[in-house]
TORKOLVEX-877876 format. One line per 2 residues: their letters; for each residue x, y, z of N, C-alpha, C. Coordinates in Angstrom, 1 decimal. Layout:
<nodes>
A> X,Y,Z,X,Y,Z,X,Y,Z; ...;
</nodes>
This chain:
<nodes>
XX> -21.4,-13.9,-6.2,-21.4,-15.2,-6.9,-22.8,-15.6,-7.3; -24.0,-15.1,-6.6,-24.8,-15.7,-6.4,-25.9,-14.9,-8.2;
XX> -25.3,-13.8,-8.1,-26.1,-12.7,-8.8,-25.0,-13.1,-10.4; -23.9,-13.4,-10.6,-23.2,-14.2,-11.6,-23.9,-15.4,-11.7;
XX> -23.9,-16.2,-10.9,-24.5,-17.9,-11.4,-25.8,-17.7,-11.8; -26.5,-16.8,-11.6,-27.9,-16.2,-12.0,-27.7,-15.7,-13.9;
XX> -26.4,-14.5,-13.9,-26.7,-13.9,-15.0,-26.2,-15.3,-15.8; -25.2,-16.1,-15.5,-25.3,-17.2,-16.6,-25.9,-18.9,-16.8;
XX> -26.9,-18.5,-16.1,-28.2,-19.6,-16.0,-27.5,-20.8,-15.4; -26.4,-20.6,-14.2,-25.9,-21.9,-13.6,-26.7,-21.7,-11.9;
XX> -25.8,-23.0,-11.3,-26.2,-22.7,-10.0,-25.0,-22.4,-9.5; -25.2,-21.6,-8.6,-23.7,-20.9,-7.2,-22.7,-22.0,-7.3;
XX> -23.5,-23.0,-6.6,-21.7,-23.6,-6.5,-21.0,-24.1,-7.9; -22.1,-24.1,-8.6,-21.2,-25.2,-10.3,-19.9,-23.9,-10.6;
XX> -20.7,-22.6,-10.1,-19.4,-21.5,-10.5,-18.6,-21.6,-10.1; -18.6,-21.5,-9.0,-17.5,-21.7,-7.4,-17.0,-22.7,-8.1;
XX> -17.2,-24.4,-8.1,-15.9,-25.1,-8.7,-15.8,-25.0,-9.8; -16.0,-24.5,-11.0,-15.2,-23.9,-12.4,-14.3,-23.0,-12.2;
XX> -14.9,-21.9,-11.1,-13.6,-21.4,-10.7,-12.4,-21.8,-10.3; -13.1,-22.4,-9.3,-11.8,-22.6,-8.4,-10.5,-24.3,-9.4;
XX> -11.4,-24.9,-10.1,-10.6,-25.3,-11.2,-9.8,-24.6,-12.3; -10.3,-23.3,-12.3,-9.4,-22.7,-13.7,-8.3,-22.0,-12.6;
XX> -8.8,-21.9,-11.0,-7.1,-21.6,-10.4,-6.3,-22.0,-10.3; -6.8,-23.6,-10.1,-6.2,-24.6,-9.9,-5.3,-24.8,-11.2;
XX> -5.9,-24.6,-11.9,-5.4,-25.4,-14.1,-4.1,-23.6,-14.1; -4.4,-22.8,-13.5,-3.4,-21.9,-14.0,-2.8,-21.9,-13.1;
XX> -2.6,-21.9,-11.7,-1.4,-22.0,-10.6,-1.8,-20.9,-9.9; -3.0,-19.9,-10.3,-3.0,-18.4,-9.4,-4.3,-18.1,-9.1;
XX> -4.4,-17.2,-8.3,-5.8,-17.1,-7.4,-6.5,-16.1,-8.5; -7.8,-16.0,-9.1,-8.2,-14.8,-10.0,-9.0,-14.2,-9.2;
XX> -9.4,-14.4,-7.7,-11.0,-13.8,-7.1,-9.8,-13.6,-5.8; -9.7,-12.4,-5.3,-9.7,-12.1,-3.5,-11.1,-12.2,-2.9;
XX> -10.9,-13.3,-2.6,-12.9,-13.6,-1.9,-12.8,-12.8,-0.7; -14.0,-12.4,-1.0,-15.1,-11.7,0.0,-14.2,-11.7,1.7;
XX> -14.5,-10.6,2.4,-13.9,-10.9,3.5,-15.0,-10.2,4.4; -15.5,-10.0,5.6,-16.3,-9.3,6.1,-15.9,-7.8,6.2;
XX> -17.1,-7.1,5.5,-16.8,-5.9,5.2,-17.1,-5.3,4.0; -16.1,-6.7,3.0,-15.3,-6.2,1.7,-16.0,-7.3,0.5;
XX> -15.9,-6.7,-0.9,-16.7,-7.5,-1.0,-15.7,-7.9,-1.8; -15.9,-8.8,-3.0,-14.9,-9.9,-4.0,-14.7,-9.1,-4.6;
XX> -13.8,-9.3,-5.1,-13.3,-8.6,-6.5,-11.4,-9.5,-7.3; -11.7,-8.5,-8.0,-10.5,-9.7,-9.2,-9.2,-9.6,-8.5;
XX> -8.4,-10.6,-8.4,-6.7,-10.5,-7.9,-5.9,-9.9,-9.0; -4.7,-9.5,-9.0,-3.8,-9.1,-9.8,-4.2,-9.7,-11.2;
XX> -4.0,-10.8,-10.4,-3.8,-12.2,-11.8,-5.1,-12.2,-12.7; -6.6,-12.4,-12.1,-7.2,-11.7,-12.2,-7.8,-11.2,-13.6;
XX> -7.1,-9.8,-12.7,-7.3,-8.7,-14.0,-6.6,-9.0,-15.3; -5.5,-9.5,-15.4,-4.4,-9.9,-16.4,-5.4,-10.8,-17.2;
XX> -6.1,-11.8,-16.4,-6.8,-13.0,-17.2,-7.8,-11.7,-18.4; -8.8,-11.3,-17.5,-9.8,-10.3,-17.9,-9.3,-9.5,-18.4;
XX> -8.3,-8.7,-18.6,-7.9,-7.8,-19.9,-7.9,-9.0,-21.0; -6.9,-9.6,-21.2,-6.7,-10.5,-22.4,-7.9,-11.0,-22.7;
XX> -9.2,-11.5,-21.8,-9.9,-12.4,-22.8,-11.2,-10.6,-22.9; -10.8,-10.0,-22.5,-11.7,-8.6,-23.4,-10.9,-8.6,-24.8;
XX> -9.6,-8.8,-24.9,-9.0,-8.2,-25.8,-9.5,-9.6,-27.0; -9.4,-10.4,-26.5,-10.0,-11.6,-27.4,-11.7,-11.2,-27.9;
XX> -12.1,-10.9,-26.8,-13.9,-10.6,-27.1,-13.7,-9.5,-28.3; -12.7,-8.7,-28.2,-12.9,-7.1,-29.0,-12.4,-7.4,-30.1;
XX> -11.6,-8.4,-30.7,-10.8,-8.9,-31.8,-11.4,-9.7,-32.2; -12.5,-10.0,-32.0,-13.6,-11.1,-32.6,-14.2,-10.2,-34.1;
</nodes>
């Protein structure tokens, strides 16, 4: 999170709660956070979001 809030000139947590509001605004988790071990990565749901808004970036 820390190396994301970096590449887009925010601070850590402002991401953290934009995130955790666009879970909230869509009903589904997009991030399997971090667990010891393992590191974050996209939930099902997720990926579904991130294909479509590539597909939006590529159709630009």
């Amino acid at each position: 999170m820390r190396a994301a809030a970096e590449v887009l000139g925010i601070k850590q947590p402002t991401l953290v709660t934009q995130i955790n509001r666009l879970e909230r605004d869509l009903g589904q988790a997009l991030l399997e956070r971090a667990q010891r071990g393992r590191a974050m990565k996209p939930a099902p749901f997720g990926e579904t979001v991130l294909a479509a808004a590539r597909t939006v970036i590529i159709d630009r």
